[in-house]
C-alpha positions in Angstrom: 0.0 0.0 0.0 2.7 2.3 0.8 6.0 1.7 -1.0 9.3 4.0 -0.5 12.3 3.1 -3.0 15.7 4.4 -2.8 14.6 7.7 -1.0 17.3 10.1 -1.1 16.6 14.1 -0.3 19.8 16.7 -0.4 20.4 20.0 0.6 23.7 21.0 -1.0 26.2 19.1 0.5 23.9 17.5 3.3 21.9 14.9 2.8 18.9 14.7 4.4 17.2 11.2 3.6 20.1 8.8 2.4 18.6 5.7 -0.1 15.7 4.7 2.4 13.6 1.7 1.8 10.7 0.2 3.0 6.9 -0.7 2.6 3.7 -1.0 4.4 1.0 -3.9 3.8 -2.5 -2.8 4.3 -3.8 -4.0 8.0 -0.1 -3.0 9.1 0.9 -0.5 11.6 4.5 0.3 10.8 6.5 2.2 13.0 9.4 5.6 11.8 11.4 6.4 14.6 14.4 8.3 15.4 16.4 10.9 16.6 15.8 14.6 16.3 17.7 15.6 13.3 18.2 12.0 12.0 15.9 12.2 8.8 12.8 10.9 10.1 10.7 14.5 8.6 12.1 14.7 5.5 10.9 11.3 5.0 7.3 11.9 6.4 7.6 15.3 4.3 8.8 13.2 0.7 5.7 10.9 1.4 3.3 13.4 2.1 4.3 15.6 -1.0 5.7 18.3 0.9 9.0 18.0 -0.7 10.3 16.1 -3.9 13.2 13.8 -2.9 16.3 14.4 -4.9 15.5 11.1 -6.3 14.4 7.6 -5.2 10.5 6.7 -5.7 7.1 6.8 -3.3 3.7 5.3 -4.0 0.6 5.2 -2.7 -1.7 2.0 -3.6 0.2 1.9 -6.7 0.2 5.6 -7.5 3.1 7.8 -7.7 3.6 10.5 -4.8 5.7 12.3 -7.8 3.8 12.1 -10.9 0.7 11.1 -9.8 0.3 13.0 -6.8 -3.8 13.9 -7.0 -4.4 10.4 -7.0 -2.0 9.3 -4.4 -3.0 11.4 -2.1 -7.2 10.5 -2.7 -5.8 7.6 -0.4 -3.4 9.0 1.7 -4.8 10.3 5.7 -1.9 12.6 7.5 -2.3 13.5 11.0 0.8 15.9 11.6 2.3 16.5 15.0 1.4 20.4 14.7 -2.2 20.6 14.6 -4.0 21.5 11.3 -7.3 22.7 12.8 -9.0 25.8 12.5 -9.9 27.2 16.1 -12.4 29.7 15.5 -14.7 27.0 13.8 -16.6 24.5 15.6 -15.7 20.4 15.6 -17.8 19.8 12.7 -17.3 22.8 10.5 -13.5 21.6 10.7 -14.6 18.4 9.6 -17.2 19.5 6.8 -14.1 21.6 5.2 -11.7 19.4 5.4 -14.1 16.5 3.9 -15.5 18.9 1.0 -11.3 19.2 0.1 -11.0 14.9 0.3 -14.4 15.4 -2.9 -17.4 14.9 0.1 -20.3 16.3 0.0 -23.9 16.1 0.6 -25.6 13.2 3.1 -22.5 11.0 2.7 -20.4 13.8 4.1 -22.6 14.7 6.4 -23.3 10.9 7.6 -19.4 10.0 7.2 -18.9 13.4 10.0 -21.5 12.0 12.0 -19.4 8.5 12.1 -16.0 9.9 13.1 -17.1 12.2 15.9 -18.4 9.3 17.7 -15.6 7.3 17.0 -13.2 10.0 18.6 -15.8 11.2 21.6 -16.5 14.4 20.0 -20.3 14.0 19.4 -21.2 16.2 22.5 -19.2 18.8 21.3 -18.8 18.9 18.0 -21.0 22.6 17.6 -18.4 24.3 20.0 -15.1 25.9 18.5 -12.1 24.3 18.7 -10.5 27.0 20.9 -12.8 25.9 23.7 -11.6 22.8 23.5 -8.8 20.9 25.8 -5.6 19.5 24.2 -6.8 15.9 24.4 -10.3 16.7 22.1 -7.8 18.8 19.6 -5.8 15.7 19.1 -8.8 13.7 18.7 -10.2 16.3 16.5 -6.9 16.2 14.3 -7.0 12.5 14.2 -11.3 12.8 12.9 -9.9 14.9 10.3 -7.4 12.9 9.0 -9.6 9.8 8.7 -13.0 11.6 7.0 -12.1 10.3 3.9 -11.8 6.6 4.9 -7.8 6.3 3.7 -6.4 3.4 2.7 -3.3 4.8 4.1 -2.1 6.5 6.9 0.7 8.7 8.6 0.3 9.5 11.9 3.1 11.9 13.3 3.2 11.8 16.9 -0.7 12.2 17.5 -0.3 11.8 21.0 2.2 14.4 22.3 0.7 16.4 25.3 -2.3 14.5 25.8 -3.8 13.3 28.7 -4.0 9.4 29.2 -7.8 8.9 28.2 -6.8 10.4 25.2 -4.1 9.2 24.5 -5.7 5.2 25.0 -8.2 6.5 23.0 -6.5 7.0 19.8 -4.5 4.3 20.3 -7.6 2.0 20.1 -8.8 4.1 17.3 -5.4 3.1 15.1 -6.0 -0.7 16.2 -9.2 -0.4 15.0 -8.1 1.2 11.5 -5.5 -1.7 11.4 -8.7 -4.0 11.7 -9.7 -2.0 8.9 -7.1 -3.0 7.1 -5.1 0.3 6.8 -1.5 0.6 6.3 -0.3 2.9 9.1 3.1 4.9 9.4 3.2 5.6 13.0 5.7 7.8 14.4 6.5 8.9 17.9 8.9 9.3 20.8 7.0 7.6 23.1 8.5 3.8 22.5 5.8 2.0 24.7 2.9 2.9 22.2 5.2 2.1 19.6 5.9 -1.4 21.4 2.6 -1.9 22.2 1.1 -0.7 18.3 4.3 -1.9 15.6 3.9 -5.0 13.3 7.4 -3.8 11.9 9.9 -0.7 13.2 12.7 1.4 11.0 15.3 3.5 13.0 16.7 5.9 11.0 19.7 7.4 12.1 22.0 10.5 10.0 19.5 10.2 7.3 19.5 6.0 6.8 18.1 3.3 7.9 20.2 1.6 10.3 17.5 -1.2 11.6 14.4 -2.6 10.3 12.4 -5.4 11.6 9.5 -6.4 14.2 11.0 -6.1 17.8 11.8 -9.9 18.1 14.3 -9.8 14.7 15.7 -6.6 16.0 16.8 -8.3 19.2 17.8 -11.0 17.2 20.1 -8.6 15.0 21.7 -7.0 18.0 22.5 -10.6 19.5 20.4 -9.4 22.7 19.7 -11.9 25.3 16.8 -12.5 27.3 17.7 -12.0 31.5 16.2 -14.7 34.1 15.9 -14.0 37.2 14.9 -17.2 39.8 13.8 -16.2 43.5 14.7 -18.7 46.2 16.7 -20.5 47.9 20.1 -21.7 45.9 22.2 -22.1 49.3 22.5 -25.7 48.3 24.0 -25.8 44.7 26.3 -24.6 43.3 26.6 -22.1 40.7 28.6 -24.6 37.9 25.1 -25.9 37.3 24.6 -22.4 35.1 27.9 -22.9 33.4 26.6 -22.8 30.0 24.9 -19.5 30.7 26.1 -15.9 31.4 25.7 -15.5 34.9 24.7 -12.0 36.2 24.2 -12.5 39.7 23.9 -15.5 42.4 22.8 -15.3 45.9 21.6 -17.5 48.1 18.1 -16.1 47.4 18.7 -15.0 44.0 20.2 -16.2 41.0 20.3 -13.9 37.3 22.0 -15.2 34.0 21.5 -14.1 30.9 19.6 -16.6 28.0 19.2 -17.1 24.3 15.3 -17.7 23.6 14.9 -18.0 27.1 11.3 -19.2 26.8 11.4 -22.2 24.8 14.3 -23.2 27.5 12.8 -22.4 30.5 11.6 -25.9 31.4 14.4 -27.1 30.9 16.6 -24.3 32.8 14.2 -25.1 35.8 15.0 -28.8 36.1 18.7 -27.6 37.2 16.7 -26.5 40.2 14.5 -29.3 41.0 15.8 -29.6 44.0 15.9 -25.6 45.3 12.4 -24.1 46.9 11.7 -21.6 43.8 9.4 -19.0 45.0 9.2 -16.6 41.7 10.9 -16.8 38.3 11.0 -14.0 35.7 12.0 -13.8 32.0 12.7 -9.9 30.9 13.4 -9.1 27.6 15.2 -6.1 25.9 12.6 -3.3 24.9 12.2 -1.1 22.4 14.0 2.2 24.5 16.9 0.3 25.4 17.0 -1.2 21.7 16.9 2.2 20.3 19.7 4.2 22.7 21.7 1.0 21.5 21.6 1.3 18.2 21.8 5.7 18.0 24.1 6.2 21.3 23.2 8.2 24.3 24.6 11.8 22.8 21.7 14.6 22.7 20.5 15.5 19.4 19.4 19.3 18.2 
């Protein structure tokens, strides 16, 4: 549904977007994250038709973002991180402009406007202007607009900063559902739980490439991360050559961590080492997303 080929954007002698690649499958939520500064914007802006890469190709259900632009973008919904609203119309009037300039009109407009307020809790308030409303309802507002036009894909660009947690669970469910749906989603934030929690698939682009793609188990995989077990007890009574084959982290007599590869498949078998130990609680943690990310882009602030 959305396919990005050889993406490169310059700016003289800087080079902004640096041959990225990747597609999205309708029914996929596909995840764009990075550093400030790292290239992550110029491609949202490529895609979106804000800019025209240097050179490379982008299509949207088979039509070209260059070229064919009118007709890529019929099927394309963007929900940018600054809000496109207009605050001295009400809800709805925001959402009958912006679906008469997607081709609405008439009952269907007014029936599809109907449909998307409820879907984002806005029914109650959709005859008040926007500038009454609190930063949770703009967001949600935002998000209505993007998806008037029933899209068949997606870009969502941090649609949850500074919102407050109904919200923000809100419109997470709302981008489950439109995965349901069978959208192709782009979903880009800083928050790496929701990204956790939403992602099929993840790139990290990092000085204008892509430096890691993958769902969060290949990524792991990639890095050679391990999975840590922790066993709660008492180990007074064996000794610790029974873990030889594993990276030990820590061993107490009430607490024994070593580090695993697939630690779940082996955890039966980990546990018959201790048959003879009183195991009270056993734990199997997993690298996430955050520490997966500061691995791969380094600790260093970014402008």
């Amino acid at each position: 549904m959305i396919k990005i080929q050889s993406l490169t954007k310059r700016y003289g002698e800087l080079i902004a977007a640096d041959d990225i690649s990747f597609e999205v499958n309708p029914g996929e939520i596909f995840g764009l994250l990075g550093p400030n500064g790292a290239g992550k914007s110029t491609t949202i802006n490529c895609l979106s038709g804000l800019l025209k890469p240097t050179s490379g190709d982008i299509s949207i259900n088979g039509h070209a973002v260059i070229g064919d632009g009118v007709a890529a973008k019929k099927h394309l919904g963007l929900v940018p991180q600054d809000l496109a609203l207009y605050e001295d119309l009400s809800g709805r009037e925001n959402l009958n402009f912006w679906g008469q300039a997607y081709g609405l009109s008439g009952p269907a407009l007014n029936k599809r406007i109907d449909q998307v307020l409820a879907q984002v809790g806005l029914t109650d308030r959709q005859k008040d202007r926007v500038e009454t409303y609190s930063g949770g309802m703009k967001r949600r507002l935002n998000f209505a607009c993007a998806i008037l036009h029933q899209p068949k894909a997606l870009l969502l660009d941090e649609p949850t900063v500074g919102v407050d947690p109904q919200s923000r669970v809100h419109l997470l469910n709302s981008v489950r559902t439109l995965k349901e749906q069978g959208a192709a989603v782009i979903y880009t934030s800083h928050y790496m739980e929701e990204v956790e929690q939403l992602c099929d698939r993840i790139a990290i682009i990092d000085k204008g490439a892509i430096i890691a793609q993958g769902s969060i188990a290949t990524l792991r995989k990639q890095m050679g991360e391990k999975d840590l077990i922790e066993l709660k007890g008492n180990f007074s009574s064996i000794d610790v050559e029974v873990l030889k084959e594993y990276d030990v982290q820590e061993w107490k007599d009430n607490q024994v961590q070593f580090w695993c590869e697939h630690a779940a498949s082996k955890l039966s078998e980990i546990l018959q080492l201790f048959k003879d130990c009183d195991i009270k609680e056993t734990s199997v943690k997993q690298a996430n997303l955050e520490s997966l990310f500061i691995k791969l882009t380094g600790r260093a602030l970014r402008d």
